[in-house]
C-alpha positions in Angstrom: -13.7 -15.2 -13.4 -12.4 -12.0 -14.5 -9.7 -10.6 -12.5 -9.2 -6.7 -12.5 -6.9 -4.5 -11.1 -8.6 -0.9 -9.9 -5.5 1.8 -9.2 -4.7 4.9 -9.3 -2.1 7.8 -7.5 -2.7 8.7 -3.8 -6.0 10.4 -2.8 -7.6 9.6 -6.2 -10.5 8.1 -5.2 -9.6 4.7 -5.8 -11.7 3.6 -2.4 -14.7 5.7 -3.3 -14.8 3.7 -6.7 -14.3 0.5 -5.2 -17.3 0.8 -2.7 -19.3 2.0 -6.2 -18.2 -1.5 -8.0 -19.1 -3.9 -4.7 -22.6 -1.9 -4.8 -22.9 -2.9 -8.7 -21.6 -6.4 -7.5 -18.3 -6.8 -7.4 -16.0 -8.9 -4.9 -12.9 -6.4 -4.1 -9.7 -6.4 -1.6 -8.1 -3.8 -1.0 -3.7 -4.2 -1.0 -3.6 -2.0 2.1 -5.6 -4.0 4.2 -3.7 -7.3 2.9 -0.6 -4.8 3.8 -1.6 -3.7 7.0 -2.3 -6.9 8.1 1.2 -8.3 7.3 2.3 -5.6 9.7 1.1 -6.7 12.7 3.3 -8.2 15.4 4.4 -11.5 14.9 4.2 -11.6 11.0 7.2 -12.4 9.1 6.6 -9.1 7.2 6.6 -6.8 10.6 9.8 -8.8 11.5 11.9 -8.0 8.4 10.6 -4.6 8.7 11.7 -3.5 12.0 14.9 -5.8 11.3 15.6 -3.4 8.4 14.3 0.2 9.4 14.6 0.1 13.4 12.3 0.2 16.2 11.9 3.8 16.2 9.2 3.2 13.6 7.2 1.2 16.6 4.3 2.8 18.9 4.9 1.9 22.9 2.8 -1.6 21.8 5.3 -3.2 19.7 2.8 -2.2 16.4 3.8 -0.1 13.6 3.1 3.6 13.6 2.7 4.1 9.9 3.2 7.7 10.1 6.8 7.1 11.3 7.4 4.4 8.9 6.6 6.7 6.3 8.5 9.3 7.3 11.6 6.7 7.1 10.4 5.2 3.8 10.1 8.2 1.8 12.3 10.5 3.5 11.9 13.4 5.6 9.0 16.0 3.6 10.6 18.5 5.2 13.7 17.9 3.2 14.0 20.0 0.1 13.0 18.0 -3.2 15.5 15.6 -4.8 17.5 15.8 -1.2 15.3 13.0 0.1 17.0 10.2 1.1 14.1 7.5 0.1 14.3 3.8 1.0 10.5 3.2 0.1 12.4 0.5 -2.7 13.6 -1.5 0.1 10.2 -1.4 1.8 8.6 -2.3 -1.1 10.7 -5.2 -1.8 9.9 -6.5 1.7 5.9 -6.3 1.7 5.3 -6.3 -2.3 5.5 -10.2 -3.5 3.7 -11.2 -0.1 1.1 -9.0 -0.6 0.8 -9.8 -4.6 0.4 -13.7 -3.1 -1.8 -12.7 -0.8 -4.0 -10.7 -3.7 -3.4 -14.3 -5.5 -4.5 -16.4 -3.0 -7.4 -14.3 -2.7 -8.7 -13.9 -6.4 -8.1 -17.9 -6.7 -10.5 -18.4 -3.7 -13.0 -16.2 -5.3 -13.2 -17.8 -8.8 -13.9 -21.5 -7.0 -16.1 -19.8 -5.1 -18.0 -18.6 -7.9 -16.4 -18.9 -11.8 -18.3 -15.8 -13.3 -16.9 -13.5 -10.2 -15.7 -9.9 -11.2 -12.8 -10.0 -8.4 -11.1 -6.8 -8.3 -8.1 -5.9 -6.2 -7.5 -2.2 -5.3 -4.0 -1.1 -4.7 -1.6 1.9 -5.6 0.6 0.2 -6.9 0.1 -2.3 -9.2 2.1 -1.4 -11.8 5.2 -0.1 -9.9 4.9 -3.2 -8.6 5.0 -5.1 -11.5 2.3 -6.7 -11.3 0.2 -5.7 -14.2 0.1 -8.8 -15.9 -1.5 -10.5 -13.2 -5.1 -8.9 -14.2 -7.1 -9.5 -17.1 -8.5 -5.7 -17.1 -6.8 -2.5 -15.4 -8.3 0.5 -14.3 -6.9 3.6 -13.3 -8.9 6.3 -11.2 -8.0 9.5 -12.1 -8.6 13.4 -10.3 -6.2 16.5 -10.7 -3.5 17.4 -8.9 -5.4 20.3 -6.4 -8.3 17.7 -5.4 -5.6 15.4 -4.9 -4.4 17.8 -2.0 -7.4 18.9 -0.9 -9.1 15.5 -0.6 -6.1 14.0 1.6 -6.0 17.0 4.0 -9.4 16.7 4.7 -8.6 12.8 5.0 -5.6 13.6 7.3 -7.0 16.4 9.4 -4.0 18.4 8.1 -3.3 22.1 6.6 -3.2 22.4 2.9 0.7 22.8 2.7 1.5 19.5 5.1 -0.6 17.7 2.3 1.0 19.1 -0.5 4.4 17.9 0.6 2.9 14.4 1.6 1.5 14.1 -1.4 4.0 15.6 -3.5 6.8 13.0 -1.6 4.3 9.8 -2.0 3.7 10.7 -5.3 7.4 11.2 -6.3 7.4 6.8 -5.7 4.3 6.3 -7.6 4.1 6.2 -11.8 2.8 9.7 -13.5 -1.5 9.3 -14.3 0.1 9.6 -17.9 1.8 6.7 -17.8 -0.7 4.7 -16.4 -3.3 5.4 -18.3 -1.4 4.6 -21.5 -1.9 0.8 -20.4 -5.6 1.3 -18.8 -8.0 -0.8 -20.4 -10.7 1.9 -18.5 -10.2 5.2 -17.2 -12.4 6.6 -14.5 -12.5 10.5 -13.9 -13.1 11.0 -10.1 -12.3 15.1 -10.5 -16.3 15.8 -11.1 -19.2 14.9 -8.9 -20.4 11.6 -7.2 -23.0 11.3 -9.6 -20.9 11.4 -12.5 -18.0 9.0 -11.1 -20.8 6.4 -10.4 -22.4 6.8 -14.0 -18.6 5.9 -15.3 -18.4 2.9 -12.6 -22.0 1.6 -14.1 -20.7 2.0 -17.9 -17.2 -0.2 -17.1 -19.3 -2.4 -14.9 -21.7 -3.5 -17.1 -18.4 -4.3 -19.8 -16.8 -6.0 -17.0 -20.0 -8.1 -16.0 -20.6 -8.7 -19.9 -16.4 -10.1 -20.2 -16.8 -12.7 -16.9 -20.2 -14.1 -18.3 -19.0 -15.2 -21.4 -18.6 -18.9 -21.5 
């Protein structure tokens, strides 16, 4: 089995490439679900979170409202930059090494469910995470910095400006595309069209696919 990591900064397409590599053939999780699921009531990882950042950060149901969490995390985008007073460390410490087990657990169950699986795991963080090592092949999704802004206003339902702070804030916790493409093994450019993204998911693919059936 060949276990790949797929990651990239916020709004980069990451999601768009990972539905391109499960229609190739692919099995793929995505962290934020693993993450999201953590959060719900009851889970050790929702209890240590409200334990450590409140219950202000809870709808009227007892579940997490992510938008308030976030505002908590990162700090206020209203704040001017630098001025933020970020805690998204101590969130990460909380929810990182479960969900990394989780992503684990998951890629173990795939390669005895079939030992020539590609398994890949999407998540933003890999590498901040440290968690790098834990894939045999990383690739980084990659767009500029205006589609970035434009593509998670239009995800948001928000003004231009709101998702230039958000992003500008989120990315602020999140490695430079520089940096992570100096320890890519592939590099997928998501600023052109569909067309051409999915003619670079079909070239790794068929590398990837060529790797996990080697005996």
């Amino acid at each position: 089995m060949l276990k790949v990591g797929l990651t990239g900064g916020i709004a980069s397409g990451k999601s768009v490439v990972g539905e391109m590599f499960i229609a190739q053939g692919a099995c793929l999780v995505q962290a934020d679900r693993i993450a999201h699921s953590l959060m719900q009531p009851g889970e050790p990882v929702y209890n240590e979170v409200v334990r450590h950042f409140g219950r202000e950060i809870l709808n009227p149901d007892g579940s997490v409202n992510r938008a308030k969490l976030a505002e908590v995390a990162f700090g206020p985008a209203t704040a001017p930059e630098g001025k933020r007073a970020s805690r998204i460390e101590e969130l990460n410490r909380i929810v990182h090494p479960v969900v990394i087990r989780s992503q684990d657990e998951w890629m173990q169950a795939m390669g005895m469910q079939d030992p020539r699986a590609v398994a890949i795991v999407e998540a933003a963080l890999i590498l901040e995470a440290g968690a790098g090592d834990r894939f045999d092949r990383l690739i980084v999704v990659t767009c500029t910095a205006e589609q970035r802004v434009a593509r998670f206003a239009a995800r948001q339902k928000i003004p231009l400006e709101a998702a230039r702070n958000e992003v500008l804030r989120r990315m602020a916790a999140q490695l430079p595309d520089e940096e992570k493409i100096k320890v890519a093994d592939h590099v997928i450019d998501n600023s052109g069209s569909l067309d051409q993204t999915r003619d670079q998911v079909r070239q790794v693919w068929q590398k990837l696919r060529a790797e996990a059936d080697k005996p």
